[in-house]
PyMOL commands that place a pseudoatom at each C-alpha (Angstrom):
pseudoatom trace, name=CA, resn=UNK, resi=1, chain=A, elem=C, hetatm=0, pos=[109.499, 4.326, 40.087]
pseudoatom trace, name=CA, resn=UNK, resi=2, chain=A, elem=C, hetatm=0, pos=[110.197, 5.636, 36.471]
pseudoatom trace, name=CA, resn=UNK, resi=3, chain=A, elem=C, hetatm=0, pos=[107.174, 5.001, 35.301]
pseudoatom trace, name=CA, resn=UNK, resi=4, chain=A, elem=C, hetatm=0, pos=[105.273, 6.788, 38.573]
pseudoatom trace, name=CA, resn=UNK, resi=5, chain=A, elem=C, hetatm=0, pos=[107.323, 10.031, 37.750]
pseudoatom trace, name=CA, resn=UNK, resi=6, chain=A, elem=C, hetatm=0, pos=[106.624, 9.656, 34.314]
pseudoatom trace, name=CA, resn=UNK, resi=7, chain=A, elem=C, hetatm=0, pos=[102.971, 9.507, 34.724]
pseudoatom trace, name=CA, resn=UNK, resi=8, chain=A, elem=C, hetatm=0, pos=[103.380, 12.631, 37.307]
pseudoatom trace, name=CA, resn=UNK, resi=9, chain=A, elem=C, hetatm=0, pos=[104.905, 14.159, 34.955]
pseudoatom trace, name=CA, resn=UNK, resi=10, chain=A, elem=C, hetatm=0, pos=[102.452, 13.526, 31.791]
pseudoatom trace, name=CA, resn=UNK, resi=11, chain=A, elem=C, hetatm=0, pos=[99.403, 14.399, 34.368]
pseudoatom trace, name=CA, resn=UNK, resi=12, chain=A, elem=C, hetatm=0, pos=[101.081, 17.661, 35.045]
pseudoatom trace, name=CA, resn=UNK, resi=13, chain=A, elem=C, hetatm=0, pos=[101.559, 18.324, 31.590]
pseudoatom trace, name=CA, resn=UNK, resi=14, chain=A, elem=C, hetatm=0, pos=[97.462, 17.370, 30.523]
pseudoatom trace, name=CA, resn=UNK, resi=15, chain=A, elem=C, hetatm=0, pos=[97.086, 19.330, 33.552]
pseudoatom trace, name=CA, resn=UNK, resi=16, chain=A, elem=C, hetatm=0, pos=[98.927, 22.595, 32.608]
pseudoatom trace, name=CA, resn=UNK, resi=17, chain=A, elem=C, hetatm=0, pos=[97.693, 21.902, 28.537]
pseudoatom trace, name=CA, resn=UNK, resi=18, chain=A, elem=C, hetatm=0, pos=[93.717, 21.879, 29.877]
pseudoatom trace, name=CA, resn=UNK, resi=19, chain=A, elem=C, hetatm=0, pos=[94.327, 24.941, 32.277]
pseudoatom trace, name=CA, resn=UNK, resi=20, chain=A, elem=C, hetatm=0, pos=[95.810, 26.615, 29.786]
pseudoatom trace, name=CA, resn=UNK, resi=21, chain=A, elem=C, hetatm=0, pos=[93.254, 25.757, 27.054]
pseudoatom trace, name=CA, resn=UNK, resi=22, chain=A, elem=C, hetatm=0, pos=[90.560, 27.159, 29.441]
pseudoatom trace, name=CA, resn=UNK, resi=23, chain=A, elem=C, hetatm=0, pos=[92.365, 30.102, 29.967]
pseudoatom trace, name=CA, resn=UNK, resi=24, chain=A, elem=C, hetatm=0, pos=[92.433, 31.082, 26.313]
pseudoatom trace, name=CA, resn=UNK, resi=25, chain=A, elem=C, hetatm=0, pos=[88.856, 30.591, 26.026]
pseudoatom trace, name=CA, resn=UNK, resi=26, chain=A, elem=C, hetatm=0, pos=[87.992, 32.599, 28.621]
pseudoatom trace, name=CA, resn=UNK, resi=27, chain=A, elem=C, hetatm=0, pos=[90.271, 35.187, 26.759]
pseudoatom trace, name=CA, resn=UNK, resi=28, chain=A, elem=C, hetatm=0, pos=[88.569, 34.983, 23.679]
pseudoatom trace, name=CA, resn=UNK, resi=29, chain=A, elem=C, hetatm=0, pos=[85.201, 34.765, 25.220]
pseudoatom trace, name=CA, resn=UNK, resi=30, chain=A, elem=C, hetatm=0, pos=[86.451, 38.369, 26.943]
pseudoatom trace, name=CA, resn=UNK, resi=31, chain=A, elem=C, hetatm=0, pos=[87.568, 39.410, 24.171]
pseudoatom trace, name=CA, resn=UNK, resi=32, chain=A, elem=C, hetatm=0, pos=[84.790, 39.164, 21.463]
pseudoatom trace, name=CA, resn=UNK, resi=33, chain=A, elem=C, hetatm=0, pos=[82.843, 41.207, 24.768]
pseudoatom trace, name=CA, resn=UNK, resi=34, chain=A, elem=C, hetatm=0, pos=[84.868, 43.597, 24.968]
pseudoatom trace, name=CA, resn=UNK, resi=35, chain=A, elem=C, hetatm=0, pos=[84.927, 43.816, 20.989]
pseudoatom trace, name=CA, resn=UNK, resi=36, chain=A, elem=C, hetatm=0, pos=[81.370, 44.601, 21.052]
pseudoatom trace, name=CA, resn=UNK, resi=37, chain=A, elem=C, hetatm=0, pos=[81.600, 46.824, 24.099]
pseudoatom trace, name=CA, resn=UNK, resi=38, chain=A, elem=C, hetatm=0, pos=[84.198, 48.818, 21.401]
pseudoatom trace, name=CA, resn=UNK, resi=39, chain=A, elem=C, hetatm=0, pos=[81.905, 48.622, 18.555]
pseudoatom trace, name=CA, resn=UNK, resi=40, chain=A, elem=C, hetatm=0, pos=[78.328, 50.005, 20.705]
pseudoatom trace, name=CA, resn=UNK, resi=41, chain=A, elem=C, hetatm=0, pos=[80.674, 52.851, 22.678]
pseudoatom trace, name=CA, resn=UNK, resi=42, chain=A, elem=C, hetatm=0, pos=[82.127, 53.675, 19.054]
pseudoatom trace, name=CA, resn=UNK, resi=43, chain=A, elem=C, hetatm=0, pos=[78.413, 54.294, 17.471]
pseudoatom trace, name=CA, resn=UNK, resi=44, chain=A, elem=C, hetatm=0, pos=[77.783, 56.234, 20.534]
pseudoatom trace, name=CA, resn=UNK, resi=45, chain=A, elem=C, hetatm=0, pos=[80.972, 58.562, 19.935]
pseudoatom trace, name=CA, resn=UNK, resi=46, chain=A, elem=C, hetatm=0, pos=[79.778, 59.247, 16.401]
pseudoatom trace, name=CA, resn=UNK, resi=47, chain=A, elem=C, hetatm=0, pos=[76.150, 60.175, 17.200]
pseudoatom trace, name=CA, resn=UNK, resi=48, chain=A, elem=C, hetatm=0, pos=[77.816, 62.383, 19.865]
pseudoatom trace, name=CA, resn=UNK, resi=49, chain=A, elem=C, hetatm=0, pos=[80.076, 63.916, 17.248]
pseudoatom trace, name=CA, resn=UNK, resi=50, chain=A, elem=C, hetatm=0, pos=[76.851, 64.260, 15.126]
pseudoatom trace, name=CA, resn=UNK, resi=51, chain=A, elem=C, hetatm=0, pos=[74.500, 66.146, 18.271]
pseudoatom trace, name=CA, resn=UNK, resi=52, chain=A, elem=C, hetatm=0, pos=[77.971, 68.140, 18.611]
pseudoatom trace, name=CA, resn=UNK, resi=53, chain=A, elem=C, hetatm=0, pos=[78.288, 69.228, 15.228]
pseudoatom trace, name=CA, resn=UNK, resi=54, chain=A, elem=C, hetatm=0, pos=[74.580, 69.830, 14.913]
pseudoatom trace, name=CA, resn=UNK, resi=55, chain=A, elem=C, hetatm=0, pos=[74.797, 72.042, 17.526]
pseudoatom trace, name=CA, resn=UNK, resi=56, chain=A, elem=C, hetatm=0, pos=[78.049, 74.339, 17.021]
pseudoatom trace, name=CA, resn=UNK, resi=57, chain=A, elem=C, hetatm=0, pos=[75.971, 75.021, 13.768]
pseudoatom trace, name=CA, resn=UNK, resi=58, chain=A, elem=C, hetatm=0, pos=[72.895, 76.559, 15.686]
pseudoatom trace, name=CA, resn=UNK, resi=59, chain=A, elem=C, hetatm=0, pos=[75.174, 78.231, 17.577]
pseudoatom trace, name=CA, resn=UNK, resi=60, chain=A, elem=C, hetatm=0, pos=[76.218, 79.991, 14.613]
pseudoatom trace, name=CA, resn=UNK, resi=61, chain=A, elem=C, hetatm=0, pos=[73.813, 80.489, 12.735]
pseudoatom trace, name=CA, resn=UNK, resi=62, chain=A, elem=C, hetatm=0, pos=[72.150, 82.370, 16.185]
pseudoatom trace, name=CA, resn=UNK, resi=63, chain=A, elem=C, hetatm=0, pos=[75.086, 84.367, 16.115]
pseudoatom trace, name=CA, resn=UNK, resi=64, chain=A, elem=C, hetatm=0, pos=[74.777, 85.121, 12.675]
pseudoatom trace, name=CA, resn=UNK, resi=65, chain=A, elem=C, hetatm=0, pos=[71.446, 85.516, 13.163]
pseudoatom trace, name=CA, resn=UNK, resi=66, chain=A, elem=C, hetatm=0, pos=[71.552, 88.343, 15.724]
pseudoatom trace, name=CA, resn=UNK, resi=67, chain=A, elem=C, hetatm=0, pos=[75.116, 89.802, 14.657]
pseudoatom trace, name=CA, resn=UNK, resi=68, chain=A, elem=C, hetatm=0, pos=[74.113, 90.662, 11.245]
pseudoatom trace, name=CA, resn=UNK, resi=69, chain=A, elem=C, hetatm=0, pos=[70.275, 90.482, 11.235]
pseudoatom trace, name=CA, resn=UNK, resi=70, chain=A, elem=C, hetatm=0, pos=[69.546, 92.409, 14.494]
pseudoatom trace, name=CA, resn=UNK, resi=71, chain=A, elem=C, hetatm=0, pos=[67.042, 89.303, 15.012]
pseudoatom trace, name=CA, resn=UNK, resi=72, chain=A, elem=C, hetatm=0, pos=[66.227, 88.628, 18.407]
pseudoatom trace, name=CA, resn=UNK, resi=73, chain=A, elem=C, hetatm=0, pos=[64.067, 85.702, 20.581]
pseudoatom trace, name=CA, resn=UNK, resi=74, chain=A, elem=C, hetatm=0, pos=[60.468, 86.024, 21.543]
pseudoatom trace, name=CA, resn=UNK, resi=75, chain=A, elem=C, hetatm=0, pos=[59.989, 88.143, 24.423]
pseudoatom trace, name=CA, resn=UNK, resi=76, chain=A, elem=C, hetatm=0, pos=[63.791, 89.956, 24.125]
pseudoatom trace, name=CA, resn=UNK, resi=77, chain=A, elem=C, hetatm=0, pos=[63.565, 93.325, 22.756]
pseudoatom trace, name=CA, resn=UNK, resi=78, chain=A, elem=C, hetatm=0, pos=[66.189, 95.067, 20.531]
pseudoatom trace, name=CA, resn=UNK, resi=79, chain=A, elem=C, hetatm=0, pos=[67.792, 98.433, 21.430]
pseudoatom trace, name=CA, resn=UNK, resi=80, chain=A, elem=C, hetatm=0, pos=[69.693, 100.378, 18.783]
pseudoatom trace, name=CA, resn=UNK, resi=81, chain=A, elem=C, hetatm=0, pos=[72.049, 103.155, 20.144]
pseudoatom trace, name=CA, resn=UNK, resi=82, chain=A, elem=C, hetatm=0, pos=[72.128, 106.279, 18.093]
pseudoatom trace, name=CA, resn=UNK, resi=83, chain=A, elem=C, hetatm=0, pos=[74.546, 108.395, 18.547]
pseudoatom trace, name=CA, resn=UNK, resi=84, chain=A, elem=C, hetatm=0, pos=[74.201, 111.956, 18.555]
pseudoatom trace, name=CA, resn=UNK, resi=85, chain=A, elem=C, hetatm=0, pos=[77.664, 113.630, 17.052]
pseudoatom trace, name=CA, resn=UNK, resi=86, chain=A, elem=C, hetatm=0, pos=[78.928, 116.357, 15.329]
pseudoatom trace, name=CA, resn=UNK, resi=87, chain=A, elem=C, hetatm=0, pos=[76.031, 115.425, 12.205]
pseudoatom trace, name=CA, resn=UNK, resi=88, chain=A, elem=C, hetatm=0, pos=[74.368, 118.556, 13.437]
pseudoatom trace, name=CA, resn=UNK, resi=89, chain=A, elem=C, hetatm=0, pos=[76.902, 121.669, 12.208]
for i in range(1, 89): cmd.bond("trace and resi %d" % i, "trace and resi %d" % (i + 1))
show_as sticks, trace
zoom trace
């Protein structure tokens, strides 16, 4: 009888090592995916933070552009106010 609950007891301890040694391979295997998942979305972020930067610099030079140069797009057309004051005493 000892020896029956003794081999119980070793299968249930192969059985608990192998599950468990499966387990943590399919951990690492996860893992090492989701590693690269980190490394693609993290080249994506920069190129975003590159388009992002490129533009918030058109942006200002266009404001710069129009603000100090008076320059405007094709087919826009440029009014400039002039007021009539007391220059005429």
């Amino acid at each position: 009888m000892k020896r029956v609950v003794a081999l119980l007891l070793i299968g249930a301890l192969i059985g608990v090592f192998t599950w468990r040694t499966l387990e943590i391979r399919h951990l690492r295997r996860e893992l090492r995916q989701l590693e690269s998942e980190k490394a693609q979305i993290q080249k994506e972020i920069e190129s975003l933070s590159e388009r992002l930067r490129a533009i918030s610099n058109l942006k200002l030079v266009e404001y710069f552009a129009r603000k100090e140069l008076g320059m405007v797009k094709p087919g826009e057309e440029l009014y400039i106010l002039i007021e009539d004051g007391e220059s005429e005493r």
